[in-house]
C-alpha positions in Angstrom: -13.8 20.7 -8.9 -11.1 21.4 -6.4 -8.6 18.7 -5.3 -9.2 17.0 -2.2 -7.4 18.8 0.4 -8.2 17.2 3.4 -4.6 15.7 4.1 -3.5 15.8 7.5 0.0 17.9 7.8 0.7 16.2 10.9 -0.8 12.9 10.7 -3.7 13.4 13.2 -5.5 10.0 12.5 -9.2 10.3 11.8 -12.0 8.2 11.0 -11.1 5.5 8.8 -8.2 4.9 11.9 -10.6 4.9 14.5 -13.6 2.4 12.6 -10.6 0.4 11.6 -8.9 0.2 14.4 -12.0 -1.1 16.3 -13.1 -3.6 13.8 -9.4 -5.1 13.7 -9.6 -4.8 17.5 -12.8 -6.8 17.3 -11.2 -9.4 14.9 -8.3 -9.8 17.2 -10.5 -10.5 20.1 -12.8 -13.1 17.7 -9.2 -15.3 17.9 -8.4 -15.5 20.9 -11.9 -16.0 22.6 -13.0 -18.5 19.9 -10.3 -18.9 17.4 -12.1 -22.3 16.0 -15.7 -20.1 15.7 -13.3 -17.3 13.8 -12.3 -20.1 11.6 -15.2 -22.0 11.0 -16.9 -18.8 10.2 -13.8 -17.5 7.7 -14.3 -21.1 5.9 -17.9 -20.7 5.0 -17.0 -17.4 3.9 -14.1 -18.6 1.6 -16.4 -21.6 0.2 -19.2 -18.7 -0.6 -16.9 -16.5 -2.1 -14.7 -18.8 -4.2 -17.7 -20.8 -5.5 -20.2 -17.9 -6.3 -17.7 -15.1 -7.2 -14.6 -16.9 -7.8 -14.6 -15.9 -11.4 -14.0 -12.7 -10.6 -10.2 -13.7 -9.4 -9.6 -14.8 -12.9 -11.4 -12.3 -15.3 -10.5 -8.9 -13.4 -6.5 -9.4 -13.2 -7.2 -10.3 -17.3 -9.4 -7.3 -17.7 -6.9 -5.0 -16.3 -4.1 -6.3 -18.1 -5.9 -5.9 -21.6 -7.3 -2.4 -20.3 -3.5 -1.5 -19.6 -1.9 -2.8 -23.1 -4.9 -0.7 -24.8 -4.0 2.2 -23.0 -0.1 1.4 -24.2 -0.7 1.0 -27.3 -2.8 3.7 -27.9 -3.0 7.9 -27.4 -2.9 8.1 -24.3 0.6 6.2 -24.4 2.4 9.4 -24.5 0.4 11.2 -21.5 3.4 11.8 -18.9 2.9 11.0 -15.1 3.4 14.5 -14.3 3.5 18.0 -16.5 3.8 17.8 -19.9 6.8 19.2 -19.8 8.5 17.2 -16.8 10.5 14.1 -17.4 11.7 11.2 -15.8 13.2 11.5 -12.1 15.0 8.6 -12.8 17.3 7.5 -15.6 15.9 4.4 -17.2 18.0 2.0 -15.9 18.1 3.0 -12.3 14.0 3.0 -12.9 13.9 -0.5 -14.2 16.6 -1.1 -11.2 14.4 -0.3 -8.8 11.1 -2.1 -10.2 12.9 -5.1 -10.2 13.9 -4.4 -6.3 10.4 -4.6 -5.6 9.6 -8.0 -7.2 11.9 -9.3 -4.0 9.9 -10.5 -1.0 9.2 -13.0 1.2 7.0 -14.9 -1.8 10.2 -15.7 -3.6 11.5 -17.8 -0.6 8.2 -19.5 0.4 7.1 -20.3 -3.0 10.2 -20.1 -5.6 10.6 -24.2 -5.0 7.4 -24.8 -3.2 5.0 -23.9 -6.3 6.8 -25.5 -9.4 7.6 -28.7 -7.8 4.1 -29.3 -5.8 2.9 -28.6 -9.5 5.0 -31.4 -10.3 4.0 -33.6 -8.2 0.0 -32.8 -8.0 0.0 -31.4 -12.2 -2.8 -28.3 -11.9 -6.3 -29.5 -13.1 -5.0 -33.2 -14.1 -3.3 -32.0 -17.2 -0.2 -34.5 -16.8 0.7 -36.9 -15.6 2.7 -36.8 -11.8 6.5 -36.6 -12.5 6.7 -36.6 -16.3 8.4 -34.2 -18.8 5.4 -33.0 -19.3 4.2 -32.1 -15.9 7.7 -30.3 -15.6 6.6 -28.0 -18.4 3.0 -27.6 -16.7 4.4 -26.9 -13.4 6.5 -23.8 -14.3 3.5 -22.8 -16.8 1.5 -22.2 -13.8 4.2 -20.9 -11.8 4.6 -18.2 -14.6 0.5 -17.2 -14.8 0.2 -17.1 -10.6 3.3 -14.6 -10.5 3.9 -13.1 -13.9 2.1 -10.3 -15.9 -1.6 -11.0 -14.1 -0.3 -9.9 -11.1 1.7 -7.3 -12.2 -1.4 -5.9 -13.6 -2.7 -5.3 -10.8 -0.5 -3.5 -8.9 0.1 -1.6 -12.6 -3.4 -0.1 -12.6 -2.7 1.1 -8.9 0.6 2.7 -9.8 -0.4 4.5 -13.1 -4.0 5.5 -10.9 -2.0 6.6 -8.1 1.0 8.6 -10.1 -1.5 10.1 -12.8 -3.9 11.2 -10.0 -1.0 12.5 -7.6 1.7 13.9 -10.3 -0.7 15.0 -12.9 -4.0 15.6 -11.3 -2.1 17.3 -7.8 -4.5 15.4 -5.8 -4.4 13.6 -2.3 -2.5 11.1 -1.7 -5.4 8.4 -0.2 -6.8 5.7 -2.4 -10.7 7.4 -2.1 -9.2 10.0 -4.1 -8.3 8.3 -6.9 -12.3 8.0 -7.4 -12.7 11.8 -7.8 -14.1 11.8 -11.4 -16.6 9.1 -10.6 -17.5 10.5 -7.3 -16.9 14.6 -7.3 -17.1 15.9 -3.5 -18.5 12.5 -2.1 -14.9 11.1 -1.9 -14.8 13.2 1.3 -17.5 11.3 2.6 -18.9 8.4 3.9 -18.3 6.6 0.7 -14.5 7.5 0.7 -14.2 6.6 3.7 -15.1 3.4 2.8 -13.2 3.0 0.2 -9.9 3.6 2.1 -11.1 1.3 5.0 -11.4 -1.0 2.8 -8.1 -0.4 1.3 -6.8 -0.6 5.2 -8.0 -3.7 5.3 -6.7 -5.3 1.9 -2.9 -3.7 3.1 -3.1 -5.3 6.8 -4.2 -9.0 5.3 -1.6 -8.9 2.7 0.7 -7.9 5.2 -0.1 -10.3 7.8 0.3 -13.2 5.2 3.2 -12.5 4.6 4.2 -12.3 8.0 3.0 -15.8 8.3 5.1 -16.8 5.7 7.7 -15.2 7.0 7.7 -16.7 10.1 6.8 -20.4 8.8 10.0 -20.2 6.7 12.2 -18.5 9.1 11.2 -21.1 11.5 11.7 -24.4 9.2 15.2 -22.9 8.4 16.1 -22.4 11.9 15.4 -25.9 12.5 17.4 -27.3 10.1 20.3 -25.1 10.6 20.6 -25.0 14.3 18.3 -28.1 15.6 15.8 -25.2 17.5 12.3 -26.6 18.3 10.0 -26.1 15.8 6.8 -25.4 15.8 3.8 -22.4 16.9 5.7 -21.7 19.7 9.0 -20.4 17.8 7.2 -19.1 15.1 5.2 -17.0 17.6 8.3 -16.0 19.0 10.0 -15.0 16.1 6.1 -13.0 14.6 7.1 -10.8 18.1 10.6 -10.6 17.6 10.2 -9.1 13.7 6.7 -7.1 14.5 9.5 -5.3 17.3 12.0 -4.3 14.7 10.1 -3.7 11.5 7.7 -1.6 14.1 11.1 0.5 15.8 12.2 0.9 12.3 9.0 2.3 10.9 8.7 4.7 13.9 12.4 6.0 14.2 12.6 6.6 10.2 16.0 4.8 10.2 16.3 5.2 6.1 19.6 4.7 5.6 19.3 1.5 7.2 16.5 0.5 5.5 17.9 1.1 2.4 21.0 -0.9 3.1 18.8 -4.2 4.1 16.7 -3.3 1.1 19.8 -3.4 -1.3 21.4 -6.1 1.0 18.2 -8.1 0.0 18.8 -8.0 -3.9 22.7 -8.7 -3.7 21.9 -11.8 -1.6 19.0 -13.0 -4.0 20.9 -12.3 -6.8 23.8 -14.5 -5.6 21.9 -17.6 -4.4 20.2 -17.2 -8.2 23.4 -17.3 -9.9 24.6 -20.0 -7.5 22.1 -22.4 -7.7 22.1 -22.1 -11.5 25.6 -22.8 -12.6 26.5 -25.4 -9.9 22.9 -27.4 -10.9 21.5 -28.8 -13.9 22.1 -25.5 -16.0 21.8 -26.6 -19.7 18.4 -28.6 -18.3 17.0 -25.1 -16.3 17.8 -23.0 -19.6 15.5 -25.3 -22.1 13.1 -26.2 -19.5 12.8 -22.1 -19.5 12.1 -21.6 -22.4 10.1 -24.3 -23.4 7.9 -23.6 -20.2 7.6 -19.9 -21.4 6.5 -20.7 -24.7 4.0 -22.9 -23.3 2.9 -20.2 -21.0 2.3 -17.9 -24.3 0.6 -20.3 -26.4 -2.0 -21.3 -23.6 -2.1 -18.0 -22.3 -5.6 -17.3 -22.6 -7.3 -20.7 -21.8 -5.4 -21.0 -18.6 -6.2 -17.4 -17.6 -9.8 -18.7 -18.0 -9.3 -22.1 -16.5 -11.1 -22.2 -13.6 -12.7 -25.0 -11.2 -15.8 -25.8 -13.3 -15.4 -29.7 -12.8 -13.6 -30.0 -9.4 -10.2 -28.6 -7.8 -11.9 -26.2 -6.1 -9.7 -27.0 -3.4 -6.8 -26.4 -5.4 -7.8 -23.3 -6.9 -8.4 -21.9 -3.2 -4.7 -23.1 -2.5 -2.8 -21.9 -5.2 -4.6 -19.4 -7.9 -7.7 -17.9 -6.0 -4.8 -17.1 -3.0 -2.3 -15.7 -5.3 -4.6 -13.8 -6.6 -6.1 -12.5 -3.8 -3.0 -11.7 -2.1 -2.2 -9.5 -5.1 -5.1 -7.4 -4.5 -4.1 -7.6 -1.1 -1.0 -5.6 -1.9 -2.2 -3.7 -4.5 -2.3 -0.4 -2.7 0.9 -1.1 -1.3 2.9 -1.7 -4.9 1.2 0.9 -6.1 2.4 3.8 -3.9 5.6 2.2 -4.4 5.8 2.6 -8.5 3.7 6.0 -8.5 6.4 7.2 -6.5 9.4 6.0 -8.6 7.7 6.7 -12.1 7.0 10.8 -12.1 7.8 12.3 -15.6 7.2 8.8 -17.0 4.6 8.4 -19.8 2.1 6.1 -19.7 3.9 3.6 -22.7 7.0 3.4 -20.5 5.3 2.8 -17.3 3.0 0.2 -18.4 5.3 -2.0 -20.5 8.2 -1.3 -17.7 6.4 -2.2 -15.2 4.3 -5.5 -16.9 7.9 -7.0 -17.9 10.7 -6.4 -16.7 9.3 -8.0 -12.8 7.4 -11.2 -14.7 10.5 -11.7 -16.6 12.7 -11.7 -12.8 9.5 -13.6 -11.7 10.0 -15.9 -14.4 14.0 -16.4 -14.1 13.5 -17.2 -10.3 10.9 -20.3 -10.9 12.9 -21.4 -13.7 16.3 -21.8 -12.0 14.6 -22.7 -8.3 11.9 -24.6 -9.3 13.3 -25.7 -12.1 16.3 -27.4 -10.4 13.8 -29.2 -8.4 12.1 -30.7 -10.5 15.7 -31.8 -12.2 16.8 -33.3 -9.2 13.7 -35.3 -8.6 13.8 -36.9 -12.3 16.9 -37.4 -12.8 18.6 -38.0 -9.3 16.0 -40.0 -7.5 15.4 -36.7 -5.1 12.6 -36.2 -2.6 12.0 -32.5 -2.6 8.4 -33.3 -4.3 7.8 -35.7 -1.3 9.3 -33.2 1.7 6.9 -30.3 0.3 4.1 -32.3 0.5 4.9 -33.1 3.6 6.3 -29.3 4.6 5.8 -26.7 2.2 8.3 -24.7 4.1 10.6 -27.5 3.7 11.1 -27.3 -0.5 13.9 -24.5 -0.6 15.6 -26.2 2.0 15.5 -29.4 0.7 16.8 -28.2 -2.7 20.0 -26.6 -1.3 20.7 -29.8 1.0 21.6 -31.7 -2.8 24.0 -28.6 -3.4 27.7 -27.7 -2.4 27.6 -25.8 0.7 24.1 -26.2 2.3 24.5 -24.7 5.6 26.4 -21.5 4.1 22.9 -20.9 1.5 20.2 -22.6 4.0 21.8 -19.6 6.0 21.5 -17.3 2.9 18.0 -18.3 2.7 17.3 -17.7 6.2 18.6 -14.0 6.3 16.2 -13.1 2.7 13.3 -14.2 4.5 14.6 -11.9 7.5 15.4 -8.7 5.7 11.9 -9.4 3.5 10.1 -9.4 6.5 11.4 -6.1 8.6 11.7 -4.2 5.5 8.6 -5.0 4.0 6.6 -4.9 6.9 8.3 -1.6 7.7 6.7 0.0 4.8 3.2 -1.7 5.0 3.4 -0.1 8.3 3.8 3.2 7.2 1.6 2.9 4.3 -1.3 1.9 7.1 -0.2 4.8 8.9 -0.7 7.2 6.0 -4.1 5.8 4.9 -5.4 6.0 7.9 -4.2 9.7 8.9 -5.8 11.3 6.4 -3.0 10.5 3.3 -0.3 12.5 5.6 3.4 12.1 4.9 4.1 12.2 8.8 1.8 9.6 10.5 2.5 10.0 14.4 4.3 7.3 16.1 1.4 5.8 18.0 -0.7 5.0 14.9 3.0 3.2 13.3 3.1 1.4 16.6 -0.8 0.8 16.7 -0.2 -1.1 13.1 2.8 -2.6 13.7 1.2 -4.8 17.1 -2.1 -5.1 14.9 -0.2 -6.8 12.5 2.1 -8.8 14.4 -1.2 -9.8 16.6 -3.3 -10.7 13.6 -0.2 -13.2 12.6 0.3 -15.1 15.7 -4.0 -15.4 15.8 -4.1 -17.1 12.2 -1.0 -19.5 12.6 -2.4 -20.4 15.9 -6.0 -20.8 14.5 -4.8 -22.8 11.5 -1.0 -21.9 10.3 -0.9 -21.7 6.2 -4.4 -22.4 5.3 -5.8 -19.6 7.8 -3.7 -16.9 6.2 -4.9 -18.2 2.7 -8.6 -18.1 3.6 -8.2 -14.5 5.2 -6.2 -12.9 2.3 -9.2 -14.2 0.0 -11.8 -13.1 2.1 -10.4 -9.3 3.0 -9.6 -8.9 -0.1 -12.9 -9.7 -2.1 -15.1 -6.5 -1.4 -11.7 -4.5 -2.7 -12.4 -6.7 -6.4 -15.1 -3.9 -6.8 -12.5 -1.1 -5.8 -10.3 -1.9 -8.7 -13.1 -2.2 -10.7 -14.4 0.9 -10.1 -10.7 2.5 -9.9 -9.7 1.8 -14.0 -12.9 3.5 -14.5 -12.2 6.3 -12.8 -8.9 6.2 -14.2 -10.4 6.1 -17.9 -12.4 9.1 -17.6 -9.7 10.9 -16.0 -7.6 9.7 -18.9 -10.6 10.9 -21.7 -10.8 14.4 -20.4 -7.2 14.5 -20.7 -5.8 17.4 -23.5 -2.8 15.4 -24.3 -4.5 13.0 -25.4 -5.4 14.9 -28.0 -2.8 17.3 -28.8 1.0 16.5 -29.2 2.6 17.4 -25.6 5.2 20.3 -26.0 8.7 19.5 -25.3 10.1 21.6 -23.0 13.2 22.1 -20.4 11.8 20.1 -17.0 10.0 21.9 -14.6 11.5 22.2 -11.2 9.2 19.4 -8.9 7.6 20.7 -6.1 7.3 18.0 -3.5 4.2 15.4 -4.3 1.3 14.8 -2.0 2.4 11.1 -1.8 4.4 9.2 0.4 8.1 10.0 -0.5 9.4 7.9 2.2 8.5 4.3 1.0 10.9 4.2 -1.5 13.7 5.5 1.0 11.9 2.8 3.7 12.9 -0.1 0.8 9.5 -1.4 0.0 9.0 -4.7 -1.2 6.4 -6.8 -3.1 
């Protein structure tokens, strides 16, 4: 079978644009004629899905994770992400460098505090009591499984899919090819077709939630630092504001730039971490850490499997079914993102690279963040429990009030969730562009723009239809039909991986090729893209 070579060399948008565009068109115009119809209707969906299907957001993220540590562990470990004879691109540390630039985004700020210490206050599934030692250990358990290795497994599968298929297999650069050995020729089709649609879809959803986020946080700061109004109107103003730049930065192709914000990003996180942790309760963060982590080991398979069979439904939809869901959301996304930074990789490294060294970051954060919290509430009669459930975009800025110098990291704070939100929406952009002009490397600057105001417009339409809980029921919903996707994409990837003749034989060492540029989207690395 010949590869798929239906890549447009300079990004002429086709089908999936045009059926996407006009069913996003047609969702954009739901909200504003009859925004509390849109909602009503996106409810019954989310209660439908959740209670019917809702098993599905815990047993596929644990299937692919098993499916991935199998494929580690066993022959096809040593298959490289490339020729047999290439190697890395990157020198190991720079690689693991770079993975652990893409765990920062705007999740960190929204939910670094927010999560552990509502878990604190509201214990998941009644299993402590509010405000005890114990529920301090259950709270940063829960942190760890919503943001830790199950996640990670999912944008895993699409990395290794997307590298092996692109760097190995030389084939296009769109998500419908990836499903080349289950489909032969009919990936050019109507069915590929819907498969990248769908795709679309699940990358403008995660997207747009995290715009909301964004915008939420960016917004509460705001008020607290400078006394501006707060509310839909603000945040509406600043959804334009961000949609304007991360839209003029995905069109222009100002990489350099991009790449200083991107870095700019980590050297700022990394700062407020170290901060936060030696001017708080450190000897306290550092055994709640680890005691929370070895909890998190020893439970690791009931809570994976814990799911909403007596009540908390509600719960599940607000904090595991959404997490979930938003990583599917993103999954695409991530996984352009790693296949691009892991050529000449093998299979052993990539998987265990990319499963631990982000939940381990993932893990760090919540401890010292969350952690802190939930110190400062127990032991210093704080409130932050109290102002989250009052604000969840309140919790990080209540936690730096208690600390030295809380305009100087409220401000810190402030310009994360800035710089996530233009330079990851930047690269969403262009990754919309390129699945929706045919996989090409040059999407033309109307379909960037076309995205960009989607995006922006389907973020002021769910904060105005119903602000947090509208982004959480959209993310679910969008991204349930791409379940089956990554389903169907680690079987494809298995009987790629099957057929494969180094699985069998020893691969030859050799001197590394020279590269020849890959069909795959070189640029979202240099754009600074961000999970």
């Amino acid at each position: 079978m010949q590869p798929r070579t239906d890549t447009a060399p300079h990004g002429r948008p086709g089908a999936v644009f045009w059926i996407s565009l006009a069913v996003s068109a047609v969702f954009v115009g739901w909200g504003v004629a009859a925004p509390d119809t849109q909602m009503d209707a996106m409810s019954t969906a989310l209660n439908a899905i959740t209670r019917n299907f809702g098993w599905l957001y815990l047993t596929v993220p644990l299937v692919l994770l098993v499916a991935l540590l199998l494929l580690a562990f066993s022959r096809y470990g040593r298959i490289r992400l490339g020729a047999d004879d290439e190697r890395p691109e990157f020198r190991t540390h720079s690689w693991l460098a770079m993975i652990l630039s893409a765990v920062m985004g705007i999740g960190l700020v929204s939910y670094g505090v927010a999560e552990p210490i509502s878990h604190f206050g509201t214990p998941p599934h009644h299993l402590a009591a509010p405000g005890t030692p114990e529920a301090a250990v259950v709270a940063l358990q829960y942190s760890y499984y919503d943001w830790g290795v199950h996640a990670w497994a999912v944008f895993a599968v699409f990395g290794l899919a997307i590298a092996y298929s692109t760097y190995r297999k030389r084939r296009g650069g769109l998500v419908s090819s990836l499903f080349t050995p289950l489909l032969g020729d009919r990936v050019n089709g109507p069915i590929g077709k819907s498969i990248d649609i769908f795709a679309v879809f699940a990358t403008l959803f995660g997207t747009t939630t995290s715009l909301g986020l964004g915008a939420l946080q960016i917004d509460n700061g705001l008020g607290r630092l400078l006394g501006t109004p707060s509310g839909t109107a603000t945040q509406v103003v600043i959804i334009a504001v961000t949609t304007v730049l991360f839209t003029a930065s995905a069109v222009s192709g100002l990489d350099r730039g991009i790449r200083f914000l991107s870095e700019s990003n980590l050297v700022l996180a990394v700062a407020l971490f170290f901060f936060v942790l030696f001017t708080g309760a450190t000897a306290f963060v550092i055994n709640l850490f680890l005691e929370s982590v070895g909890r998190y080991v020893n439970d690791f398979l009931a809570m994976s499997l814990r799911g909403p069979t007596f009540g908390d439904l509600a719960w599940m939809q607000g904090w595991t079914y959404f997490m979930m869901a938003w990583w599917i959301a993103w999954g695409a996304f991530v996984g352009v993102f790693l296949a691009r930074i892991s050529r000449g990789r093998t299979i052993r490294q990539f998987v265990l690279g990319v499963l631990g060294v982000p939940s381990l970051a993932f893990f760090a954060w919540f401890a010292v963040f969350g952690g802190s919290a939930i110190e400062l509430d127990m032991r210093h009669g704080g409130h932050v429990a109290k102002a989250t459930a009052a604000d969840i975009n309140s919790a990080f800025f209540t936690l730096l009030d208690a600390f030295p110098l809380p305009a100087l990291t409220s401000t810190v704070v402030i310009l994360l969730a800035v710089l996530f939100f233009i330079s990851g929406a930047d690269a969403n952009t262009f990754v919309l562009g390129m699945l929706t002009s045919r996989g090409s490397l040059r999407p033309r600057r109307p379909v960037l723009v076309v995205w960009g105001a989607v995006t922006g417009a389907l973020a002021v339409i769910l904060l105005l239809a119903g602000g947090l809980e509208a982004l959480q029921q959209t993310v679910i919903v969008s991204s349930a039909p791409f379940i089956l996707i990554i389903g169907g994409l680690l079987v494809s990837l298995w009987k790629d991986l099957k057929d494969d003749p180094a699985a069998v034989a020893p691969q030859v060492p050799a001197v590394p090729a020279a590269r020849t540029e890959p069909v795959l989207m070189a640029e979202t690395v240099k754009k600074g893209a961000r999970s």
